[in-house]
KEKE-3310 file (N, C-alpha, C; in steps of 0.2 Angstrom, whole numbers, plus 5000, padded with zeros to 4 digits):
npx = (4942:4942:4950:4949:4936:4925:4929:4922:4909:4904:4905:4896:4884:4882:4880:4871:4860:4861:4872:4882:4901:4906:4891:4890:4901:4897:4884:4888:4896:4913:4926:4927:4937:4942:4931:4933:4945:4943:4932:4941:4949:4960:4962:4953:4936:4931:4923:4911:4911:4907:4896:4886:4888:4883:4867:4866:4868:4857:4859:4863:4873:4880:4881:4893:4901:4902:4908)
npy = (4970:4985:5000:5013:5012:5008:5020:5029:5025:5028:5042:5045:5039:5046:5062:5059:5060:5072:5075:5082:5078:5081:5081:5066:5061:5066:5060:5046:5046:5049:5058:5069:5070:5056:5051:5060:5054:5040:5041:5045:5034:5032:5027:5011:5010:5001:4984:4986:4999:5004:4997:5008:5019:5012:5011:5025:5030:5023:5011:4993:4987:4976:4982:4992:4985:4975:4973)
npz = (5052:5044:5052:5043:5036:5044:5051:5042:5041:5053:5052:5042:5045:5058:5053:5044:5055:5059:5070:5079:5080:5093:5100:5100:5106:5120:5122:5122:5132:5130:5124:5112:5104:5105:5097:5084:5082:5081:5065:5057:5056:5063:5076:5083:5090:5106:5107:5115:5116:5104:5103:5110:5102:5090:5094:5097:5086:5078:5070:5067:5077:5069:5056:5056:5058:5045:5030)
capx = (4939:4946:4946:4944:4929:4922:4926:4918:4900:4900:4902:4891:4880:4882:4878:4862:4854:4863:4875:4892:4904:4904:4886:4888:4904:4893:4881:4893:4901:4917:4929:4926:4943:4940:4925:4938:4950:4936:4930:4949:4951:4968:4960:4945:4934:4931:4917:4907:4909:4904:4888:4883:4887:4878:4862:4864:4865:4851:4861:4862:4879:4882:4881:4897:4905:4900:4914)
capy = (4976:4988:5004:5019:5010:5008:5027:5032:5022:5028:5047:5045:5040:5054:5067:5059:5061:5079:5076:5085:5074:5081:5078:5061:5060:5067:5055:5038:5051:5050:5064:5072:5067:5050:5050:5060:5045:5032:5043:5046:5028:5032:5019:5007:5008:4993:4983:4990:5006:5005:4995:5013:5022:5010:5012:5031:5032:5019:5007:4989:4985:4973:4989:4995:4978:4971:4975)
capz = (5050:5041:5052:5039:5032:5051:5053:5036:5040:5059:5052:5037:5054:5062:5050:5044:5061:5061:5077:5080:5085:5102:5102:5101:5112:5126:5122:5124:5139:5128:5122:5105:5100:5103:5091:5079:5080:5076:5062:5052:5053:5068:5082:5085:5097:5110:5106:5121:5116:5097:5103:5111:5097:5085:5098:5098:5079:5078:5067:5072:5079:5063:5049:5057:5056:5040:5024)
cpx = (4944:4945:4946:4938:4924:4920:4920:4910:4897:4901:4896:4886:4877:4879:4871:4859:4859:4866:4883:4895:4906:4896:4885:4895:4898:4888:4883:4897:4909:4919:4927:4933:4945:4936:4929:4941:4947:4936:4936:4951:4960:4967:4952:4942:4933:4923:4910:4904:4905:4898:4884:4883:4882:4871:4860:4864:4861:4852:4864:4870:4884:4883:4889:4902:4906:4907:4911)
cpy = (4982:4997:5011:5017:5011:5018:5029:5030:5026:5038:5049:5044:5043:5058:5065:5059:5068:5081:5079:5078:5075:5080:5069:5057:5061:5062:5049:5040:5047:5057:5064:5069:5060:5048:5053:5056:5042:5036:5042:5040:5027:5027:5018:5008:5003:4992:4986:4998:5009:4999:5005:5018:5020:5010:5022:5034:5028:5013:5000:4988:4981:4978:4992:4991:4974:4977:4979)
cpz = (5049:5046:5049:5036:5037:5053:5048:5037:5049:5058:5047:5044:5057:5059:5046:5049:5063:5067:5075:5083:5092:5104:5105:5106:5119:5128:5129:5130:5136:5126:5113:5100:5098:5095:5083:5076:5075:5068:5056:5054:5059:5075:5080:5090:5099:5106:5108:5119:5105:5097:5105:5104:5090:5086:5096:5090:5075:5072:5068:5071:5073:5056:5050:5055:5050:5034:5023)
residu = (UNK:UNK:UNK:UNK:UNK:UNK:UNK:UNK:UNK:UNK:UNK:UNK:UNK:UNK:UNK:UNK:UNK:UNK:UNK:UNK:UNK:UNK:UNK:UNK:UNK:UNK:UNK:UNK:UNK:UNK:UNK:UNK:UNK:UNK:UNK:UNK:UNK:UNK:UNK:UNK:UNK:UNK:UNK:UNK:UNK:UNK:UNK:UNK:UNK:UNK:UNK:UNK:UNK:UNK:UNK:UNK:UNK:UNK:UNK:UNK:UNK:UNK:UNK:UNK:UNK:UNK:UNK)
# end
């Protein structure tokens, strides 16, 4: 999994349901900077933690992982 691709689908995500990235840090009860990370492609989240997010952006866990 490539992750700028992974970032790019989980901010696209984000902004069609109108959340900040501290919104949805707060969510996941992660850091903002975290979710930045993820976003610009500079780390992965664990599996664990990009199911919550795939849940809290109502996206099934596979959308994220798929090329």
């Amino acid at each position: 999994m490539d992750a700028k691709k992974l970032g790019k689908k989980i901010k696209l995500a984000r902004v069609e349901l109108d959340l900040t990235q501290i919104d949805l840090a707060k969510i996941i009860n992660a850091k903002q900077k975290s979710i930045s990370r993820y976003e610009n492609g500079v780390s992965m989240p664990s599996l664990q933690t990009l199911v919550k997010i795939a849940k809290v952006l109502k996206k099934p866990t596979a959308y994220f992982l798929d090329e």
